[in-house]
C-alpha positions in Angstrom: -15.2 10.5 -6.7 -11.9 9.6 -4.8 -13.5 11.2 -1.7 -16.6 9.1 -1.9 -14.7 6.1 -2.6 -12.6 6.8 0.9 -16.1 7.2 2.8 -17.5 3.5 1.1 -13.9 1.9 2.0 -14.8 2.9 5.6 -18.2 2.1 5.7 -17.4 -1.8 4.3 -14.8 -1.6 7.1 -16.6 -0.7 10.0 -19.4 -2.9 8.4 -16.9 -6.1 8.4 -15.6 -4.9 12.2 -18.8 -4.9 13.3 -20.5 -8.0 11.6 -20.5 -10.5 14.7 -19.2 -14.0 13.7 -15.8 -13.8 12.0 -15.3 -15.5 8.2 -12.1 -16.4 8.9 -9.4 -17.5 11.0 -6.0 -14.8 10.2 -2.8 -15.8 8.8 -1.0 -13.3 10.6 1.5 -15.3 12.3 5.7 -15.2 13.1 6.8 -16.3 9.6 4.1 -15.6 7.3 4.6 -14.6 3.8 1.9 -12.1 1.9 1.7 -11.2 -1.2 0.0 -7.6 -2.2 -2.5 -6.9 -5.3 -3.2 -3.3 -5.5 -6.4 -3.1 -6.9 -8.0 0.4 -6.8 -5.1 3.2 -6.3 -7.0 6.7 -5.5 -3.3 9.0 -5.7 -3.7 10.4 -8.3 0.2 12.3 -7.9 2.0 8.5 -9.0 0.2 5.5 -10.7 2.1 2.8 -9.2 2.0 0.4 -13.1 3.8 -2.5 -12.3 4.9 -2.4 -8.4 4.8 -6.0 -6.5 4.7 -5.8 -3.2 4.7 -8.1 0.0 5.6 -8.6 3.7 6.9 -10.6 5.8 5.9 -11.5 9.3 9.0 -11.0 11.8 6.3 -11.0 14.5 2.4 -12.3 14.9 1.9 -8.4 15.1 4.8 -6.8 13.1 5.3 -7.3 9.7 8.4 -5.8 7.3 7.1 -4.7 3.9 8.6 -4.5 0.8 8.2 -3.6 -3.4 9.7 -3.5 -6.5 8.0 -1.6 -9.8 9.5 -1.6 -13.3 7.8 -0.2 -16.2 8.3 0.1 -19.7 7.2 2.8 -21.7 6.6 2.9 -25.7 5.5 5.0 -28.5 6.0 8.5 -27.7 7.0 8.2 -23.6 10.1 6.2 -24.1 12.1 5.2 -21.1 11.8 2.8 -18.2 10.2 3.5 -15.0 11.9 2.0 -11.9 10.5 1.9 -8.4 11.3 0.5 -4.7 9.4 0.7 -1.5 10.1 -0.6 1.6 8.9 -0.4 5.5 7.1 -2.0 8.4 4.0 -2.1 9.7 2.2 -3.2 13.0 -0.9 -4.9 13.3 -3.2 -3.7 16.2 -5.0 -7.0 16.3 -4.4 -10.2 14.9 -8.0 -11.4 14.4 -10.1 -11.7 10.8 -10.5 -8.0 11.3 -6.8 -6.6 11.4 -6.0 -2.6 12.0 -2.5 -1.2 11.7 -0.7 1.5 11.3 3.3 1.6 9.8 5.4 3.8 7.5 7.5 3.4 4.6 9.9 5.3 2.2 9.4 4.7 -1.7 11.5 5.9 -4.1 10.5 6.3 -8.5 12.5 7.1 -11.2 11.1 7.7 -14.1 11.9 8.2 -18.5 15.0 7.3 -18.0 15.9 9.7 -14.7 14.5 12.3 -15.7 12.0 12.5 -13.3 12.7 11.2 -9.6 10.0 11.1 -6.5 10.9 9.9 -2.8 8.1 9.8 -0.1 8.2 9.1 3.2 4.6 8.0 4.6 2.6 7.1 7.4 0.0 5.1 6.8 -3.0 3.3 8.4 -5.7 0.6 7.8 -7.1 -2.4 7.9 -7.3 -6.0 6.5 -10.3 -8.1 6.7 -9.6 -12.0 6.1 -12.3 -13.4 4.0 -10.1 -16.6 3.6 -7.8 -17.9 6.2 -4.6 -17.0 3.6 -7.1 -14.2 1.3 -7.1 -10.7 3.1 -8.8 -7.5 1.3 -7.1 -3.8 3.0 -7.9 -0.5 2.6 -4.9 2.0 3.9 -4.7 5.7 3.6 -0.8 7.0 3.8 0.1 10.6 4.8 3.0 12.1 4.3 5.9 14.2 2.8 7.0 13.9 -0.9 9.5 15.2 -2.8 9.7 15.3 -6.7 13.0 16.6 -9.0 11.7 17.2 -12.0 15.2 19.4 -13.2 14.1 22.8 -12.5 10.2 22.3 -11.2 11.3 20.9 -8.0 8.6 20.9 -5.1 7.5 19.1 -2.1 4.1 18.2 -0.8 2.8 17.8 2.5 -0.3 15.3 3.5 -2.8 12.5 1.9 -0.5 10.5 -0.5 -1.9 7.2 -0.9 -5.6 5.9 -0.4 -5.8 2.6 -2.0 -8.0 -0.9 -1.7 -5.7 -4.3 -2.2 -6.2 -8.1 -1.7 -3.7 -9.8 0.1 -2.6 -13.6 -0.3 -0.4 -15.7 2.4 1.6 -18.4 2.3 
C-alpha cells in the first residue's frame, strides 16, 4: 500500500510537470507566508497527530520551515505528546510546478518523556499550485533517527517520511 501510494504521488507529479499550460501563477515570493496541512502521512515509525507547520520565504527560492505538535492523550495512554520541527528548504524553480530539496531536525516527546525521537532528514519534492496561494506537495525525507525509549534505544538509517500536503499562502 505505502509503496503504491509513493509510485501514484509520482505519477500525478510528473503528470502535473508535464501538462503544458500552467493553472497557476506561484506564490513563492521574498516574504511569503505558507501554511502546511498534512494530509496523507505514509511513516508509519511517528504519526505526526496534531503538528502545524509553515514556512517562510527569506528568498523567492529559499524558504525557512518550521512546526509545533502537541497532543493529548486519554483513557488508557495518558500523557501529552510534544513535538518541534524546524529547517529550510530550496526551491529548484519558482513556477506552478515547484521541485526542492531541504532538510530539517524534529524532535517528539512523548507520555509524558517517556518516550523521546530526534531525526535529522533530507528531504525532496515538489509543489504544484493549483491556486495562485493553494499548493498540493508530495516530499519523501531520508534520513537518520534516533529513539530513547529507556533501555530499547536504537537508531534507524533511511526513508522516514513520505507524505502528501496542501499548502496555503498568504
Amino acid at each position: 500500500m505505502r509503496k503504491g501510494l509513493i509510485v501514484v504521488m509520482a505519477m500525478l507529479m510528473v503528470t502535473f510537470a508535464t501538462a503544458g499550460s500552467a493553472w497557476a501563477e506561484s506564490s513563492l515570493r521574498e516574504g511569503a507566508f505558507g501554511f502546511t496541512v498534512q494530509v496523507v502521512n505514509l511513516d508509519t515509525e511517528i504519526t505526526e497527530d496534531g503538528m502545524i507547520a509553515g514556512r517562510y520565504l527569506i528568498q523567492d527560492n529559499m524558504a525557512v520551515i518550521g512546526g509545533f505538535g502537541l497532543n493529548f492523550r486519554g483513557q488508557d495512554a495518558d500523557g501529552t505528546d510534544v513535538a518541534l520541527m524546524g529547517g529550510i528548504r530550496h526551491y529548484l524553480n519558482t513556477s506552478s510546478f515547484a521541485p526542492f530539496l531541504g532538510g530539517y531536525l524534529e524532535h517528539h516527546r512523548f507520555n509524558d518523556g517517556n518516550s523521546k525521537v530526534t531525526r535529522l532528514v533530507g528531504e525532496f519534492g515538489a509543489e504544484y499550485f493549483l491556486a495562485r496561494q493553494f499548493s498540493v506537495e508530495g516530499s519523501i525525507g531520508l534520513g537518520y533517527t534516533l529513539q530513547d525509549q529507556g533501555p530499547a534505544d536504537f537508531s534507524r538509517l533511511g526513508t522516514r517520511r513520505s507524505a502528501i500536503s496542501v499548502n496555503f499562502y498568504f
